[in-house]
mmJSON file of the N, C-alpha and C atoms, coordinates in Angstrom:
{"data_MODEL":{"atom_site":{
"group_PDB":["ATOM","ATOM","ATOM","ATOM","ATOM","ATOM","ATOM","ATOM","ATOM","ATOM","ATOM","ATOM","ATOM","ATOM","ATOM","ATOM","ATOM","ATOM","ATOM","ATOM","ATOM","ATOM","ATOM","ATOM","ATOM","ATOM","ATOM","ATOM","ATOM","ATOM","ATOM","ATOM","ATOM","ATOM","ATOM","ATOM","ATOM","ATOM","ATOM","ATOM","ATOM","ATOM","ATOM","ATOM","ATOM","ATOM","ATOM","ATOM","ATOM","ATOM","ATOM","ATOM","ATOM","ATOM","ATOM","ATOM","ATOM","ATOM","ATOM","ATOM","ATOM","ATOM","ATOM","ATOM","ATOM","ATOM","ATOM","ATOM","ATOM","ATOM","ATOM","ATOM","ATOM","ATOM","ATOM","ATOM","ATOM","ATOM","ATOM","ATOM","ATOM","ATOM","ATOM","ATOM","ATOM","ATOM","ATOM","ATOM","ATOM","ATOM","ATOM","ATOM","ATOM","ATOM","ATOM","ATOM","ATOM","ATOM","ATOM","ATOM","ATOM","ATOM","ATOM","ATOM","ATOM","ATOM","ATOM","ATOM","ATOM","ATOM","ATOM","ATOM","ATOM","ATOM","ATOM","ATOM","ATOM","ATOM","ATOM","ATOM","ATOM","ATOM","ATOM","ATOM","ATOM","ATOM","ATOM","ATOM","ATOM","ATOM","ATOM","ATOM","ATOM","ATOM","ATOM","ATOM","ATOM","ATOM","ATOM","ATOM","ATOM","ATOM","ATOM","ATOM","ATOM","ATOM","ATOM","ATOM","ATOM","ATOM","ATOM","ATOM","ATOM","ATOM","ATOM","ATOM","ATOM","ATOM","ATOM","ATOM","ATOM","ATOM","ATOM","ATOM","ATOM","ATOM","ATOM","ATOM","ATOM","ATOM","ATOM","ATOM","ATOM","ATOM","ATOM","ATOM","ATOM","ATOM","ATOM","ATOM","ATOM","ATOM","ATOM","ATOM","ATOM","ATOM","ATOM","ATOM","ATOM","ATOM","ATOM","ATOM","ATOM","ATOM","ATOM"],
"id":[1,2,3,4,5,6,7,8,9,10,11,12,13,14,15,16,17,18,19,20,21,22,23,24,25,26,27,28,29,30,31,32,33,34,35,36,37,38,39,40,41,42,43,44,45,46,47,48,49,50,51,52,53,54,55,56,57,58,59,60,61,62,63,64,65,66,67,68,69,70,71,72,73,74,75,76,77,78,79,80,81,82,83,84,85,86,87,88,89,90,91,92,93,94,95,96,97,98,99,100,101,102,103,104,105,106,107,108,109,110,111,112,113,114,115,116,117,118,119,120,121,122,123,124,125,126,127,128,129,130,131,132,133,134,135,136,137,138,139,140,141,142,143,144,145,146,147,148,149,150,151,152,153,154,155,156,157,158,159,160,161,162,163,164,165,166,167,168,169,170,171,172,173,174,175,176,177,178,179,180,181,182,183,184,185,186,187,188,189,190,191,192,193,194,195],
"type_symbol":["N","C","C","N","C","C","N","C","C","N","C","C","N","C","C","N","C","C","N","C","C","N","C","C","N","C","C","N","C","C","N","C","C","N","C","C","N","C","C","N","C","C","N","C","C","N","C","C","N","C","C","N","C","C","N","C","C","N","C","C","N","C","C","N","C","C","N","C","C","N","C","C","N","C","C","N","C","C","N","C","C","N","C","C","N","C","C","N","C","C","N","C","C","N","C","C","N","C","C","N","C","C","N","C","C","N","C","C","N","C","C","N","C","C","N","C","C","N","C","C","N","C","C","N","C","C","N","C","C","N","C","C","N","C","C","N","C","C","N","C","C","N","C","C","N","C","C","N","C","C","N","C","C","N","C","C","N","C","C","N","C","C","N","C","C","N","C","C","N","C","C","N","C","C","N","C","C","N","C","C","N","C","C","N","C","C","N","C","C","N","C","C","N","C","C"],
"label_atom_id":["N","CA","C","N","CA","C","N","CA","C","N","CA","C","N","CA","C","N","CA","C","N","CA","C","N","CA","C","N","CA","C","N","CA","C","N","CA","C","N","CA","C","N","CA","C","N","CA","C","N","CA","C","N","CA","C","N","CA","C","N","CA","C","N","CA","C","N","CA","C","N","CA","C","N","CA","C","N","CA","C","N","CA","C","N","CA","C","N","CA","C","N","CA","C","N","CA","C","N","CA","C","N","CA","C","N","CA","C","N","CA","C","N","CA","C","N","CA","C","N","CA","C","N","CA","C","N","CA","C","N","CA","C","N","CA","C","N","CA","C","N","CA","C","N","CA","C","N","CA","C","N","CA","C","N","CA","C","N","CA","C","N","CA","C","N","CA","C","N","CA","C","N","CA","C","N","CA","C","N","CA","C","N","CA","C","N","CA","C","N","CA","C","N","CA","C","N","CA","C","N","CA","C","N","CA","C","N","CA","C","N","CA","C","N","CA","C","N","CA","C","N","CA","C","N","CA","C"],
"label_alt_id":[null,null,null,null,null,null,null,null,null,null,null,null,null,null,null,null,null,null,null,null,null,null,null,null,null,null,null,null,null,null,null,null,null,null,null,null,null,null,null,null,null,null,null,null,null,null,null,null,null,null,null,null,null,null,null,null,null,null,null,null,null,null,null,null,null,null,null,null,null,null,null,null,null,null,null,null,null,null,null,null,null,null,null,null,null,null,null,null,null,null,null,null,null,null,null,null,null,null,null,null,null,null,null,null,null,null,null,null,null,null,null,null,null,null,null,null,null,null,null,null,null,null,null,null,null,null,null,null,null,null,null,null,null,null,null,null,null,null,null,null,null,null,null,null,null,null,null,null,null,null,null,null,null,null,null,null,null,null,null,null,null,null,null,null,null,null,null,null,null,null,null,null,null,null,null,null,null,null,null,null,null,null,null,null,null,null,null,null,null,null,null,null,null,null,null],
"label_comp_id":["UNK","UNK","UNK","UNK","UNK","UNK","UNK","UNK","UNK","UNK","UNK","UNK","UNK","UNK","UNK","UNK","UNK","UNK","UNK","UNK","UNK","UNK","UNK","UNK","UNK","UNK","UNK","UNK","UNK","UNK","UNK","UNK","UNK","UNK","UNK","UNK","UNK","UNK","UNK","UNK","UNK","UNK","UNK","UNK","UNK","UNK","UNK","UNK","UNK","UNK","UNK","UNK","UNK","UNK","UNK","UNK","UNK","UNK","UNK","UNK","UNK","UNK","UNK","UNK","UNK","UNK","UNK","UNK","UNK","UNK","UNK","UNK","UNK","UNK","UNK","UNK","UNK","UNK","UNK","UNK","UNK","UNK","UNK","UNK","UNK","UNK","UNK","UNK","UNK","UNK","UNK","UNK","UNK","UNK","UNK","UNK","UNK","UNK","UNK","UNK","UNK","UNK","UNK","UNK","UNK","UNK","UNK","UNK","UNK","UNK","UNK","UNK","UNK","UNK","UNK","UNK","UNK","UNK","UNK","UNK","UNK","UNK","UNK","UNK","UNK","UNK","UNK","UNK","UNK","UNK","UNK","UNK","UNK","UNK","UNK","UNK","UNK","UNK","UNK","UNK","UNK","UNK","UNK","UNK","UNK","UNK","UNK","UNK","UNK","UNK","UNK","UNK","UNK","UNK","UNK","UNK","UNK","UNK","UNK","UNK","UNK","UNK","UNK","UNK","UNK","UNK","UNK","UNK","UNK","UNK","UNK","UNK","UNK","UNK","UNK","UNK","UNK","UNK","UNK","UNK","UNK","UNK","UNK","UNK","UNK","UNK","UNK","UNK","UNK","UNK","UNK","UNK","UNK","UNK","UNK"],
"label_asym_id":["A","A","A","A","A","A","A","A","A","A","A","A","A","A","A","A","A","A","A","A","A","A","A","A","A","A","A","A","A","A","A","A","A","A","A","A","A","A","A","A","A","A","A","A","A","A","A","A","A","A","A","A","A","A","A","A","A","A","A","A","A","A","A","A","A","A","A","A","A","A","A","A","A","A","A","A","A","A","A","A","A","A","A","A","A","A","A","A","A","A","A","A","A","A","A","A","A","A","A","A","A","A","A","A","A","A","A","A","A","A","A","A","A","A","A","A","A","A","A","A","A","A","A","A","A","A","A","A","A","A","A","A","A","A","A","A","A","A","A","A","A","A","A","A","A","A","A","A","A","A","A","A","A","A","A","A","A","A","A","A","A","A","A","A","A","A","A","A","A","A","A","A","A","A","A","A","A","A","A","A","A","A","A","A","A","A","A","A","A","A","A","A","A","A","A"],
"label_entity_id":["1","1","1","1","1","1","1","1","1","1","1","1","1","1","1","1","1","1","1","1","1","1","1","1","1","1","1","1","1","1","1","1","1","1","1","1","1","1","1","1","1","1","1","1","1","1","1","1","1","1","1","1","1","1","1","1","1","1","1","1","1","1","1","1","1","1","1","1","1","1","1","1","1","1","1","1","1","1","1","1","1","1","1","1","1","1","1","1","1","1","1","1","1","1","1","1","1","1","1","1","1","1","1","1","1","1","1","1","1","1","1","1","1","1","1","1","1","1","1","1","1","1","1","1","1","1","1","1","1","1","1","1","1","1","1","1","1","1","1","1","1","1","1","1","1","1","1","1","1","1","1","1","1","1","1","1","1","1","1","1","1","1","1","1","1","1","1","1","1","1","1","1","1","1","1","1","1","1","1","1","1","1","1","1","1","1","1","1","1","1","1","1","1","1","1"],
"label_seq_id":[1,1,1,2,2,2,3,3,3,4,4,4,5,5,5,6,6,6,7,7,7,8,8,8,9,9,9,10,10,10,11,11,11,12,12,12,13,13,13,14,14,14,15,15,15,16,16,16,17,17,17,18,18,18,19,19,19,20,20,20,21,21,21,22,22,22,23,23,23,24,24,24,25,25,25,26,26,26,27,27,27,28,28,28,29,29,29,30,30,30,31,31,31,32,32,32,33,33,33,34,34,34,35,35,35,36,36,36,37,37,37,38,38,38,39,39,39,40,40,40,41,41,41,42,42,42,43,43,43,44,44,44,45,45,45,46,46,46,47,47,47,48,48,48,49,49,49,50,50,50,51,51,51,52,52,52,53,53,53,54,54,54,55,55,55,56,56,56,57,57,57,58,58,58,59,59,59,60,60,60,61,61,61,62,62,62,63,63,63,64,64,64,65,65,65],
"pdbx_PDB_ins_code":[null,null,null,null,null,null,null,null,null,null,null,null,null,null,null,null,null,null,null,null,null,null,null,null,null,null,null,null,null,null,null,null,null,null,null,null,null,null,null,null,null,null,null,null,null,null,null,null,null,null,null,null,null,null,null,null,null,null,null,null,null,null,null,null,null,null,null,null,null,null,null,null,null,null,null,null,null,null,null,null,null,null,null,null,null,null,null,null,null,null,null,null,null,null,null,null,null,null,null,null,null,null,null,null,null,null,null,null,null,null,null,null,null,null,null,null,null,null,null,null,null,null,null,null,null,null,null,null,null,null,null,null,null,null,null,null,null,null,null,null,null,null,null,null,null,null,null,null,null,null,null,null,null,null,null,null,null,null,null,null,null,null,null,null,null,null,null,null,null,null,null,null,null,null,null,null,null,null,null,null,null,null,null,null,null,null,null,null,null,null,null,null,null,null,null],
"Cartn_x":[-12.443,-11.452,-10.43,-10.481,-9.295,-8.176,-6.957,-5.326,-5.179,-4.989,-5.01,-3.625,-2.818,-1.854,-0.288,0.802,1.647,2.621,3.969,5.172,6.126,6.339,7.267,6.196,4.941,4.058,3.339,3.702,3.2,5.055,5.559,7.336,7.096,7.185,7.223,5.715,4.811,3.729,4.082,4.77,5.19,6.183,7.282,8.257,7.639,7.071,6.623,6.158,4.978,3.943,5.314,6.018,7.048,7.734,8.169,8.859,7.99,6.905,6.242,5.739,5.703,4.81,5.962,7.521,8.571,8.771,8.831,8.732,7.644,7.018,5.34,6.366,6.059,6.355,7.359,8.726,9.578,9.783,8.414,7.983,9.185,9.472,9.956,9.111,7.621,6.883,5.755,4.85,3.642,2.425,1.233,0.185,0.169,0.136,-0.072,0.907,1.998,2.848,2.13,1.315,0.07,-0.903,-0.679,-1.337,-0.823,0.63,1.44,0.79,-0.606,-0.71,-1.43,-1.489,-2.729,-1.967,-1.086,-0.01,0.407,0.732,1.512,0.159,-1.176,-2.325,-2.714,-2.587,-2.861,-1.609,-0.685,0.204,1.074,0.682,0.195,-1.065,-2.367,-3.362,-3.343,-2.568,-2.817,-3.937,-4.639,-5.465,-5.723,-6.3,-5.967,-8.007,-8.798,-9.792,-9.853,-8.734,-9.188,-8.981,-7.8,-7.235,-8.487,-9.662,-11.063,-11.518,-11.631,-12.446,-12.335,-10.771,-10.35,-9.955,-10.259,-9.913,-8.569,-7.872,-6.204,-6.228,-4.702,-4.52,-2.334,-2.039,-0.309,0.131,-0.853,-0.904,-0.887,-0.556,-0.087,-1.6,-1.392,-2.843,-2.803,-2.126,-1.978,-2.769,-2.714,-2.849,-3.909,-4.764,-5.815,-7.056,-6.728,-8.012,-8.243],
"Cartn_y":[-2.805,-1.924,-1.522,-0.219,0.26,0.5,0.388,0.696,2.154,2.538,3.768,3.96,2.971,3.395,2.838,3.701,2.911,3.475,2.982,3.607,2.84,4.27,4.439,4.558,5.17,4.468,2.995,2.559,0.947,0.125,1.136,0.304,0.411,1.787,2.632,1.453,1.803,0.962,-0.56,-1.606,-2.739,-2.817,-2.114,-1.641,-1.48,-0.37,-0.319,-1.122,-1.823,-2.846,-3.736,-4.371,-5.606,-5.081,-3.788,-3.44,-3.45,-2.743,-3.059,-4.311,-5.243,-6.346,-6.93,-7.34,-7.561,-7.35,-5.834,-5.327,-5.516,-5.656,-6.325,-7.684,-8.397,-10.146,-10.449,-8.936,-9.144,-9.1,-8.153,-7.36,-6.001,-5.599,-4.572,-3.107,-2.966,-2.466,-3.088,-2.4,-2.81,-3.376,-3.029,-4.15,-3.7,-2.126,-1.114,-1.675,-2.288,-2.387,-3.468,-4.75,-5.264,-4.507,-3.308,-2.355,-2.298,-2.783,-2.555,-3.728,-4.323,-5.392,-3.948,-3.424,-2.297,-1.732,-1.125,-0.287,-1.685,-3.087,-3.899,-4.486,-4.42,-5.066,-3.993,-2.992,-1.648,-1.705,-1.985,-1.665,-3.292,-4.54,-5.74,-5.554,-4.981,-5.109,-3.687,-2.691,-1.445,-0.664,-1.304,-0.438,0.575,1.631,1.876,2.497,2.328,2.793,4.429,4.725,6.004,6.886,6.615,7.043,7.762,6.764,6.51,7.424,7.741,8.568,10.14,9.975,11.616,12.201,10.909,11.401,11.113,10.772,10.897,9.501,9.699,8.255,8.774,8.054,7.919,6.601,6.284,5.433,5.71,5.283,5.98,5.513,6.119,5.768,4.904,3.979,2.776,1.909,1.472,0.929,0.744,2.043,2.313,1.62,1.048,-0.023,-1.184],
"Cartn_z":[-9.966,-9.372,-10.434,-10.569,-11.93,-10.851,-11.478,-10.743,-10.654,-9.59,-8.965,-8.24,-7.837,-7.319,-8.195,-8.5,-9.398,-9.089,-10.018,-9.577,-8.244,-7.926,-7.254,-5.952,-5.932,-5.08,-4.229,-5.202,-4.962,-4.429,-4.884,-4.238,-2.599,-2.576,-1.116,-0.364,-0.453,0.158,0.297,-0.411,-0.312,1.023,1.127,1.612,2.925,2.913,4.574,5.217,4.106,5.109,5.363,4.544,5.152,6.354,6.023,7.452,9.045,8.932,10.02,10.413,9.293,9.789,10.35,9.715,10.841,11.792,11.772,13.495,14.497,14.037,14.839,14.943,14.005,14.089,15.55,15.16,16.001,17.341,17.484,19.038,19.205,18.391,18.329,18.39,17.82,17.429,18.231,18.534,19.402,18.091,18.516,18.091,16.64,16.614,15.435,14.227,14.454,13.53,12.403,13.12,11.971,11.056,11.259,10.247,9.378,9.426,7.695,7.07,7.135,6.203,5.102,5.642,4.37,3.772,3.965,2.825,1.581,2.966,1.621,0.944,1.225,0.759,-0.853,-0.353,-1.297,-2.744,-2.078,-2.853,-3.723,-3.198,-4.266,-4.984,-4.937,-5.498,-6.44,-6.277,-7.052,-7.088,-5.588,-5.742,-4.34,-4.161,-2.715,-2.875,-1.649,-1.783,-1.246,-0.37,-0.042,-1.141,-2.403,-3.178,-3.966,-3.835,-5.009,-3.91,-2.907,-2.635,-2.957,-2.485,-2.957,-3.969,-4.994,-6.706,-7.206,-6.093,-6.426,-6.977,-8.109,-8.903,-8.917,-8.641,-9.131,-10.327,-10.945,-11.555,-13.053,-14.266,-15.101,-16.5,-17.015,-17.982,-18.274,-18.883,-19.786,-18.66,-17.343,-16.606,-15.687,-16.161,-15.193,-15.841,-17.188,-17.397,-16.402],
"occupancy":[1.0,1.0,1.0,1.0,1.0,1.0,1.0,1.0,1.0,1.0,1.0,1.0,1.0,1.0,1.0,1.0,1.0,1.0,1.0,1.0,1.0,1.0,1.0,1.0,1.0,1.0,1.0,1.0,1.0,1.0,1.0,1.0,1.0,1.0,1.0,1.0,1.0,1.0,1.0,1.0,1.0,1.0,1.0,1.0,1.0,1.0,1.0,1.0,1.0,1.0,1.0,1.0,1.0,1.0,1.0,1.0,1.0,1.0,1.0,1.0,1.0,1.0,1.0,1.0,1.0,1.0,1.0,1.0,1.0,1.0,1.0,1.0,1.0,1.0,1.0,1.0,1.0,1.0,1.0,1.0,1.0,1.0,1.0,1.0,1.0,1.0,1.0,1.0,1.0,1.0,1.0,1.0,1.0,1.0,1.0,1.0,1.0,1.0,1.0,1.0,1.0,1.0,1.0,1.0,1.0,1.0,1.0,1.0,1.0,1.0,1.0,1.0,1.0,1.0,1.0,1.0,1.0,1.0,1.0,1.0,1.0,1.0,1.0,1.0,1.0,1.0,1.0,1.0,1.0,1.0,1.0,1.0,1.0,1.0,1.0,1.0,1.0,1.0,1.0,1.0,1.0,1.0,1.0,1.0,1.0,1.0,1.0,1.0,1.0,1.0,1.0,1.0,1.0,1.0,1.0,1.0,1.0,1.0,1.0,1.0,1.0,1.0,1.0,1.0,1.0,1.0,1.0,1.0,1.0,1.0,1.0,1.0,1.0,1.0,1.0,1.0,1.0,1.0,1.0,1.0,1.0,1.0,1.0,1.0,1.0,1.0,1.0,1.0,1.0,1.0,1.0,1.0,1.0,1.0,1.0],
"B_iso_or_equiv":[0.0,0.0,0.0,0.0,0.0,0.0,0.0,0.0,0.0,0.0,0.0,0.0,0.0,0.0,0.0,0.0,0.0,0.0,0.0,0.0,0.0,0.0,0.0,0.0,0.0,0.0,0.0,0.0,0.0,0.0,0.0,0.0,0.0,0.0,0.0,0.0,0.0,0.0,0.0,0.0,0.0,0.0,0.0,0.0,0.0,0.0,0.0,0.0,0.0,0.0,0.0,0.0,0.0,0.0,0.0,0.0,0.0,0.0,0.0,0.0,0.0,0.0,0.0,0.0,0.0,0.0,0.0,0.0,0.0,0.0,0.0,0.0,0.0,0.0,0.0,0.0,0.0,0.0,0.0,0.0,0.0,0.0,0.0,0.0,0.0,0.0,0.0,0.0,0.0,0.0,0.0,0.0,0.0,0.0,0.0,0.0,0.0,0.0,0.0,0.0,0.0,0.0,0.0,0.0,0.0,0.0,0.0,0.0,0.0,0.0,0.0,0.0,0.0,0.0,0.0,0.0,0.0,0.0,0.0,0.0,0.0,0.0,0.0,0.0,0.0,0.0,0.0,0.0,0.0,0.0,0.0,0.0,0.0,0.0,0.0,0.0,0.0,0.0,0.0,0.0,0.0,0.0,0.0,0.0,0.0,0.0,0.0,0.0,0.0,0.0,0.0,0.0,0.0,0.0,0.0,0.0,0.0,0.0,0.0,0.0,0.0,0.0,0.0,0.0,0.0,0.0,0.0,0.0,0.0,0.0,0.0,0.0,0.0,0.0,0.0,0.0,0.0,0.0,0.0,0.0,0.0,0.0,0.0,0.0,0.0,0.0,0.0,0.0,0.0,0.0,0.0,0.0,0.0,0.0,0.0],
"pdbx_formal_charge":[null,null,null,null,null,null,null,null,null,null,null,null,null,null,null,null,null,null,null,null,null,null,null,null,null,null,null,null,null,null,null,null,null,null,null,null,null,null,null,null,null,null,null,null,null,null,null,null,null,null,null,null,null,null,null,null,null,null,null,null,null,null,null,null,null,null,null,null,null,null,null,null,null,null,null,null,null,null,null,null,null,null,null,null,null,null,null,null,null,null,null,null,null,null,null,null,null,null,null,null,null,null,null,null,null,null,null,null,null,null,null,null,null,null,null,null,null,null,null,null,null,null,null,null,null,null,null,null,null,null,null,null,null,null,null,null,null,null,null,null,null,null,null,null,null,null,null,null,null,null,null,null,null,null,null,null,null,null,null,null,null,null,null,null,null,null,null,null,null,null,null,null,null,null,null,null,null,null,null,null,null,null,null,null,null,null,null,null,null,null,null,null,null,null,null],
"auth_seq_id":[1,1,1,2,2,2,3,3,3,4,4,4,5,5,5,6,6,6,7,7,7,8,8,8,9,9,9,10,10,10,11,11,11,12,12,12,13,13,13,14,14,14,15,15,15,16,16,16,17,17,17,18,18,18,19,19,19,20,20,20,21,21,21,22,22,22,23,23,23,24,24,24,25,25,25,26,26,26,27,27,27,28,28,28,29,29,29,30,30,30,31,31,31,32,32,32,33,33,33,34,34,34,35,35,35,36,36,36,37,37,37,38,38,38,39,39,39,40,40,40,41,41,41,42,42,42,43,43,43,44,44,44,45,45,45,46,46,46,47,47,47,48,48,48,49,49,49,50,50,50,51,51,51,52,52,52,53,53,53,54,54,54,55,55,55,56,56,56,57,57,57,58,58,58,59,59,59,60,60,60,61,61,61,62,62,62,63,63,63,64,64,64,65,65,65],
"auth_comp_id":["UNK","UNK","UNK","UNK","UNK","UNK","UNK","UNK","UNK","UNK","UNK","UNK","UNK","UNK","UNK","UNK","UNK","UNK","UNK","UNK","UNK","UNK","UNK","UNK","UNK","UNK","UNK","UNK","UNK","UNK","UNK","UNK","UNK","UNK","UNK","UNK","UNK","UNK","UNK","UNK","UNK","UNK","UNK","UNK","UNK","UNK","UNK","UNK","UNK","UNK","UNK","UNK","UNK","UNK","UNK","UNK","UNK","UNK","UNK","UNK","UNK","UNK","UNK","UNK","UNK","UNK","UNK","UNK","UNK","UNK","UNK","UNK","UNK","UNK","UNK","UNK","UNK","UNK","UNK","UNK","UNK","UNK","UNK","UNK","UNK","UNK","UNK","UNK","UNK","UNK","UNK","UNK","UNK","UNK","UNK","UNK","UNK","UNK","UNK","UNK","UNK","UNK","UNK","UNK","UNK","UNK","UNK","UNK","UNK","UNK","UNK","UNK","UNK","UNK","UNK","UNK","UNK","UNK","UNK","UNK","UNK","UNK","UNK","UNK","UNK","UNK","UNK","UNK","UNK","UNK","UNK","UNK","UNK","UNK","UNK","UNK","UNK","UNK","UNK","UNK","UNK","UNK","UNK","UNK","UNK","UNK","UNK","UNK","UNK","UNK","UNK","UNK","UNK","UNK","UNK","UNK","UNK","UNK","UNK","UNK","UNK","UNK","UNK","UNK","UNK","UNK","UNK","UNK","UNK","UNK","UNK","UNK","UNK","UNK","UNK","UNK","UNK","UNK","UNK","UNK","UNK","UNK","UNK","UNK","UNK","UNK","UNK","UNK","UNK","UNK","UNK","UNK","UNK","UNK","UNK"],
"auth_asym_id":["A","A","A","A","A","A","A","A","A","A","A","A","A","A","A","A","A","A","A","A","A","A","A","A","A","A","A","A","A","A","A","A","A","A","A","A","A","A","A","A","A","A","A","A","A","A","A","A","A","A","A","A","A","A","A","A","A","A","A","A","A","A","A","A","A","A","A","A","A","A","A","A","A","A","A","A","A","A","A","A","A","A","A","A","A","A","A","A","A","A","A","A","A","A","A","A","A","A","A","A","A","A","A","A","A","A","A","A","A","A","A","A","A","A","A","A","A","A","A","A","A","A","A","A","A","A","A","A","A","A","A","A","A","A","A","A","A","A","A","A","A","A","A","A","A","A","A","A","A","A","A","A","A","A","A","A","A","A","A","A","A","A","A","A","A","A","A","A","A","A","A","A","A","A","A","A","A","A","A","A","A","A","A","A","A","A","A","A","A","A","A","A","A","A","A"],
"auth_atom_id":["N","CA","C","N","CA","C","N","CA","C","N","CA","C","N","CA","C","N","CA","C","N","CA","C","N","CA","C","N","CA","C","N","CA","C","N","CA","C","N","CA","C","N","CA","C","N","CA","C","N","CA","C","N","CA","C","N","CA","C","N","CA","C","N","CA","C","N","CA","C","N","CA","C","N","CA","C","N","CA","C","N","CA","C","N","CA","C","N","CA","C","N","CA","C","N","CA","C","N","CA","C","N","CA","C","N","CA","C","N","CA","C","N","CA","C","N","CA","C","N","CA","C","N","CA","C","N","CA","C","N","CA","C","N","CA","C","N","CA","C","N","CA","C","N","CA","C","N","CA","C","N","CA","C","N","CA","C","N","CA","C","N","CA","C","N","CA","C","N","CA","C","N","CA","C","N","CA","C","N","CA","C","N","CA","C","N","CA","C","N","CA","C","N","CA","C","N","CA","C","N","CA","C","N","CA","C","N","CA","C","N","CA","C","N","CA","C","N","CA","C","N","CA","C","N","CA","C"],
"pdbx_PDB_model_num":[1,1,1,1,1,1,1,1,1,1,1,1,1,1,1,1,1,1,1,1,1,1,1,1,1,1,1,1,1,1,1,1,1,1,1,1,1,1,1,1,1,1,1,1,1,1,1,1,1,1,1,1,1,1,1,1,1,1,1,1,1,1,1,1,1,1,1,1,1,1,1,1,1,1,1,1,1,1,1,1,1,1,1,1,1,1,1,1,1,1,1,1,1,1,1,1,1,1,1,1,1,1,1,1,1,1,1,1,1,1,1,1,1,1,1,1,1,1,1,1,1,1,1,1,1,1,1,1,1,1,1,1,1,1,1,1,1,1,1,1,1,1,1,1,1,1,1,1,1,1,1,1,1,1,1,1,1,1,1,1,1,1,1,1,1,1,1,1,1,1,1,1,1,1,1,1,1,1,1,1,1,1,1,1,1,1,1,1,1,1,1,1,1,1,1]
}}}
């Protein structure tokens, strides 16, 4: 898996998944809010697969080895 997602991308994706998975945790947010494990899963691992499908990379060269 080469790093495909970086930046200021991989901040934002960390960010959300914690927020939803709180609000899930909290019952603030219904079942859907356990879906923020994939934004924060994508965005600790740097890698995102849909990213690979559609060619897109926010990730900077040095990094994509």
């Amino acid at each position: 898996m080469k790093a495909n997602v970086g930046g200021v991308d991989r901040v934002l994706r960390i960010l959300v998944g914690l927020v939803l998975l709180v609000l899930a945790a909290s019952g603030t947010v219904g079942w859907w809010g356990w879906l923020g494990v994939v934004p924060l899963v994508t965005g600790l691992l740097r890698f995102c697969p849909l990213y690979s499908l559609l060619g897109l990379r926010t990730c900077p060269l040095e990094l994509r080895k």
